[in-house]
N, CA, C and O of each residue as an XYZ file, in Angstrom:
356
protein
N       0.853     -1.187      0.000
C       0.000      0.000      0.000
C       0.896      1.248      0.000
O       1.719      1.429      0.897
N       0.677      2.342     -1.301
C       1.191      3.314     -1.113
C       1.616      4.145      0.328
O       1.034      3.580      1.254
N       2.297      5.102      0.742
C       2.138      5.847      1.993
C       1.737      7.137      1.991
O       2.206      8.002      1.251
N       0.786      7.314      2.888
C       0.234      8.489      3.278
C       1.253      9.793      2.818
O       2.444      9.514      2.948
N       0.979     11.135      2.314
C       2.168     12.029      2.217
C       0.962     12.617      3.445
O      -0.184     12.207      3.629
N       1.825     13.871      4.265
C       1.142     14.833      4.900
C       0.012     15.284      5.155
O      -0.716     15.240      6.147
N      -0.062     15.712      4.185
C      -1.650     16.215      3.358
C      -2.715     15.262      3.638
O      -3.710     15.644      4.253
N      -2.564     13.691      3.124
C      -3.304     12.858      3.147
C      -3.616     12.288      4.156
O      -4.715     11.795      4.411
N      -2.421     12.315      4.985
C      -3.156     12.170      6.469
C      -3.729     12.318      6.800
O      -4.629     11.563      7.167
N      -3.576     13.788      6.948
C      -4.465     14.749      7.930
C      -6.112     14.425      7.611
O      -7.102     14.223      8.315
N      -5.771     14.506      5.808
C      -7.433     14.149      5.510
C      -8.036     12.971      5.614
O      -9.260     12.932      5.744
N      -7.191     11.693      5.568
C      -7.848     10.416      6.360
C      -8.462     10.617      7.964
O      -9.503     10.134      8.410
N      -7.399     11.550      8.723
C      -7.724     11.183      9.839
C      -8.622     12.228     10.316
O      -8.880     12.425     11.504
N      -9.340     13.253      8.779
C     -10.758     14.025      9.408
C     -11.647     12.898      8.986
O     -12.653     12.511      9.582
N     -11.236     12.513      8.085
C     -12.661     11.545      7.087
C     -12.826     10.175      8.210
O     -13.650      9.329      7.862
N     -11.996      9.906      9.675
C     -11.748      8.823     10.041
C     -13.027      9.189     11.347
O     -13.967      8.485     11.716
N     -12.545     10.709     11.864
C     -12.953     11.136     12.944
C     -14.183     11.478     12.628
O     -15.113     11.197     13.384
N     -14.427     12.335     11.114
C     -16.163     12.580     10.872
C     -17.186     12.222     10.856
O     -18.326     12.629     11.082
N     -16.251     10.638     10.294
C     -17.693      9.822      9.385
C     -18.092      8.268     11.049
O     -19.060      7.535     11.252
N     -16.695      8.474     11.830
C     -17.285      7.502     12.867
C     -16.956      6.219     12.323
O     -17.742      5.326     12.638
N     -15.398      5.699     11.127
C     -15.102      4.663     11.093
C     -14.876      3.866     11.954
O     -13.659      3.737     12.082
N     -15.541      3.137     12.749
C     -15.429      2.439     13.603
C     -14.422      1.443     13.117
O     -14.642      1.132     11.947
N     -13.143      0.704     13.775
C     -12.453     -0.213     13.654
C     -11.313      0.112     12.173
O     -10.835     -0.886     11.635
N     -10.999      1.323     11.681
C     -10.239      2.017     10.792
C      -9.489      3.013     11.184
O      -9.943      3.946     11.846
N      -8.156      2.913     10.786
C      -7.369      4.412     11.071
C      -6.857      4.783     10.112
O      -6.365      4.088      9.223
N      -6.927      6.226     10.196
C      -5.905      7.139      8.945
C      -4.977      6.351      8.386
O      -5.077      6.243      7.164
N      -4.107      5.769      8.903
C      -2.929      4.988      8.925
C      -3.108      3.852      7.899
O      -2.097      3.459      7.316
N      -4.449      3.219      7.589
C      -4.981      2.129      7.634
C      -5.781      2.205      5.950
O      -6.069      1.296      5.171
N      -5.950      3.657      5.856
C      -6.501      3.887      4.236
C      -5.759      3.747      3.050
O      -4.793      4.504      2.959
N      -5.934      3.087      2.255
C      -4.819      3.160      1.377
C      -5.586      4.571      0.344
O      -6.745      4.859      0.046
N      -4.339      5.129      0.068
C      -4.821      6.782     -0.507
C      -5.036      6.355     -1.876
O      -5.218      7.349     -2.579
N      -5.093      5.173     -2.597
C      -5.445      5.391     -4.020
C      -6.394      4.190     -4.006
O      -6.612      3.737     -5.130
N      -6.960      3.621     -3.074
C      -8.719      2.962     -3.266
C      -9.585      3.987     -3.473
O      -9.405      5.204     -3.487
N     -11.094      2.939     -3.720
C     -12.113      4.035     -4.260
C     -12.648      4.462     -2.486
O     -12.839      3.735     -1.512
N     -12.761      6.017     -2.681
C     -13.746      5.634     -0.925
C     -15.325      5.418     -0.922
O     -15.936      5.455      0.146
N     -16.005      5.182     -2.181
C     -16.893      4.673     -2.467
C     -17.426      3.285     -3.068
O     -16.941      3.095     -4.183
N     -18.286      2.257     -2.646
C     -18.387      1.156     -2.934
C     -17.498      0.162     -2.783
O     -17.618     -0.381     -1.685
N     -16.684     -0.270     -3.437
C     -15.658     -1.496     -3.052
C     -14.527     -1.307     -2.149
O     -14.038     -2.237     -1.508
N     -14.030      0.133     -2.090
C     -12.927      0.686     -1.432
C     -13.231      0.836      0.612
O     -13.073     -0.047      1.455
N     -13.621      2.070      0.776
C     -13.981      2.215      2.130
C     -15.868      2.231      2.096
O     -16.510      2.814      2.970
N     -16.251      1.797      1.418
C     -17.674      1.703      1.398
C     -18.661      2.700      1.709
O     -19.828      2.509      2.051
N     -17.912      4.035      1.514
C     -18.720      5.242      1.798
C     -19.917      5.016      1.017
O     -20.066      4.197      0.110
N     -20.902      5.993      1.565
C     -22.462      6.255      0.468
C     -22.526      7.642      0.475
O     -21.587      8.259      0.977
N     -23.443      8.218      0.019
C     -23.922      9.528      0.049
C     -24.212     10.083      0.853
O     -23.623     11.160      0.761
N     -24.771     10.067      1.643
C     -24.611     10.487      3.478
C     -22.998     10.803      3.572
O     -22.651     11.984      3.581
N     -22.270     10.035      3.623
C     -21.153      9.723      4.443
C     -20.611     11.066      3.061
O     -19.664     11.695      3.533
N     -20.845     11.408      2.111
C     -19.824     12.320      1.297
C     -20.292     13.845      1.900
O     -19.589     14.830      2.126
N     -21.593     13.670      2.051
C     -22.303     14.921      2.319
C     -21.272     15.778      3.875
O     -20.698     16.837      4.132
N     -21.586     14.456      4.514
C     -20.704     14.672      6.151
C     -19.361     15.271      5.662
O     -18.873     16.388      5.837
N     -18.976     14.329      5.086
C     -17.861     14.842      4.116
C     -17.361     16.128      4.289
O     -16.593     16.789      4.988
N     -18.275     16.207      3.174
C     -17.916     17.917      2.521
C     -18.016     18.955      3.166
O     -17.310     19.958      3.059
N     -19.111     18.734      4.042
C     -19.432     19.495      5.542
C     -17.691     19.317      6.031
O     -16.820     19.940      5.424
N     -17.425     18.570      6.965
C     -16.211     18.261      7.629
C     -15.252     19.651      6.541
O     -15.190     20.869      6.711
N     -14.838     19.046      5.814
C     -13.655     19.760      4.816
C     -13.990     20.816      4.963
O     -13.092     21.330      5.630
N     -15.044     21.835      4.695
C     -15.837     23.038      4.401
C     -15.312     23.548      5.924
O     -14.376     24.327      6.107
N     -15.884     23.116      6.645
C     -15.185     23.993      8.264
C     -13.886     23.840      8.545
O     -13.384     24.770      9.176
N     -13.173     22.911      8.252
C     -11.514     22.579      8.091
C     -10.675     23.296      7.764
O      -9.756     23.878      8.341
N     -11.325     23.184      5.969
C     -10.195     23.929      4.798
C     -10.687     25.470      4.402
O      -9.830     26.324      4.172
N     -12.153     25.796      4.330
C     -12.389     26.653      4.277
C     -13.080     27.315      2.944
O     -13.286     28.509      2.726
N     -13.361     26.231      2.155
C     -13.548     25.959      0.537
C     -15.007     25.039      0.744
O     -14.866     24.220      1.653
N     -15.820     25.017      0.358
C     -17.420     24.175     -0.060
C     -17.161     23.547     -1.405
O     -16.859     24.002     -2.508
N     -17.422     22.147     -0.851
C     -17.197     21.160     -2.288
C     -19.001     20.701     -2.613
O     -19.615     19.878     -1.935
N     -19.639     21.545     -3.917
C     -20.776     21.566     -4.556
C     -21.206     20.511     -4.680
O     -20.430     19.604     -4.980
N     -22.364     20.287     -4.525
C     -22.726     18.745     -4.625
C     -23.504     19.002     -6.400
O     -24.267     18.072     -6.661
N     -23.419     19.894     -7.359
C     -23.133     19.910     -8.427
C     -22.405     19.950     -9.362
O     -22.801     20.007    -10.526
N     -21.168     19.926     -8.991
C     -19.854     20.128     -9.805
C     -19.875     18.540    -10.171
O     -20.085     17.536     -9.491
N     -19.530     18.782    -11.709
C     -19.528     17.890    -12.369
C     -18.346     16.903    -12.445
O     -18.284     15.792    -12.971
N     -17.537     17.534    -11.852
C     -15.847     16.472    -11.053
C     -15.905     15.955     -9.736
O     -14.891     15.613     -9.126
N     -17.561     15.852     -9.070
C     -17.162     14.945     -7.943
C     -16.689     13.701     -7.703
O     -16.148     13.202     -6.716
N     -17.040     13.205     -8.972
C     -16.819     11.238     -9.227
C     -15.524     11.353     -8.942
O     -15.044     10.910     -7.899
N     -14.805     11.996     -9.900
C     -13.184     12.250     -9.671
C     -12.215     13.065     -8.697
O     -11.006     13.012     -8.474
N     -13.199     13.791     -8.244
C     -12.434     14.657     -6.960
C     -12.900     13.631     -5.687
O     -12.008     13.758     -4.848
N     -13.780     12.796     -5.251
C     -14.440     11.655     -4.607
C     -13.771     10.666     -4.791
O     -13.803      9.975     -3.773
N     -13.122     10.190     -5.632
C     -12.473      8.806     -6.413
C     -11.593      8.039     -5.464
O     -11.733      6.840     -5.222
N     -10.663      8.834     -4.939
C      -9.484      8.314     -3.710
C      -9.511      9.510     -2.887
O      -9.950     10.660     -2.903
N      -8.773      8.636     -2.088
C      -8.349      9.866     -0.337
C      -7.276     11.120     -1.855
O      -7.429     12.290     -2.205
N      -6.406     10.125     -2.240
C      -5.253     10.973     -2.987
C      -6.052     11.821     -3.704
O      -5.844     13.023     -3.539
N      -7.198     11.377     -4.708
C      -7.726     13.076     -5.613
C      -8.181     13.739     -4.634
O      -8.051     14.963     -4.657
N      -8.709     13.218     -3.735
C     -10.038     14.211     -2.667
C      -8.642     15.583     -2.059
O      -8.785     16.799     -1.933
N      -7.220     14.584     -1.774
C      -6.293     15.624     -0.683
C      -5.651     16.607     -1.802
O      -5.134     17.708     -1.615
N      -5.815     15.960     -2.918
C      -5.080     16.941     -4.214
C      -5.995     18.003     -4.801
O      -5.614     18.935     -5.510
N      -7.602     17.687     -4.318
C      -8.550     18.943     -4.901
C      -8.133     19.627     -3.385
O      -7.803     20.811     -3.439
N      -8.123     18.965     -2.024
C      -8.460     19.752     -1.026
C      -7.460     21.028     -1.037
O      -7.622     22.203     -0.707
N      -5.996     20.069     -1.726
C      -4.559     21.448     -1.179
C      -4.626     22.144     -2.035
O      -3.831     23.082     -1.977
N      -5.765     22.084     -3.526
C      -5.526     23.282     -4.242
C      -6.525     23.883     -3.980
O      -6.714     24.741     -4.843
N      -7.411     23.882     -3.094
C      -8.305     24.787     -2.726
C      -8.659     25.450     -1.959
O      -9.508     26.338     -2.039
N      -7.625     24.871     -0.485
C      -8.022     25.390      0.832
C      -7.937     26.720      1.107
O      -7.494     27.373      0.162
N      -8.165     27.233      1.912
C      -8.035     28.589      2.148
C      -7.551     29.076      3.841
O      -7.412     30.201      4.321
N      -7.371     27.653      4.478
C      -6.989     28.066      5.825
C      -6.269     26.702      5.712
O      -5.599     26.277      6.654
C-alpha cells in the first residue's frame, strides 16, 4: 500500500474522525482505493458529512453539483489533491 504524504493524512484522519469509522485508522486507508463502494464503502450520506467536515476545516465548499465529484471523490489521494488546491486556511 502506497504511503500516506502529509496532506493525506491529515485528511484520512478528518474523514476517520467525521464519518465515525469504527475499527479504521488514517494509517490504515490506502490513498489510491475508491472511498466509495468497493474501497472504504462510503455512500452519500457519508460524502455529504464529508464535505461538511472539509468546508469547516479547509475553508472551501465542495458543490454537490460540480460535475468532477466522481473524480475529486475517487481516492483519499484526488479528494487531498482537490483539497490542497483549494483550501483557504
Amino acid at each position: 500500500m502506497p504511503e500516506l504524504s502529509p496532506p493525506e493524512r491529515e485528511l484520512a484522519e478528518l474523514l476517520v474522525e467525521s464519518l465515525n469509522l469504527d475499527g479504521v485508522s488514517a494509517a490504515e486507508i490506502d490513498p489510491e482505493a475508491p472511498l466509495f463502494g468497493a474501497g472504504l464503502g462510503l455512500d452519500s450520506i457519508d460524502a455529504l458529512e464529508l464535505a461538511l467536515a472539509i468546508s469547516k476545516k479547509y475553508g472551501f465548499q465542495l458543490r454537490s453539483d460540480n460535475d468532477d465529484n466522481r473524480r475529486i471523490f475517487g481516492s483519499l489521494r484526488a479528494l487531498s489533491a482537490h483539497v490542497e488546491q483549494h483550501r483557504t486556511v
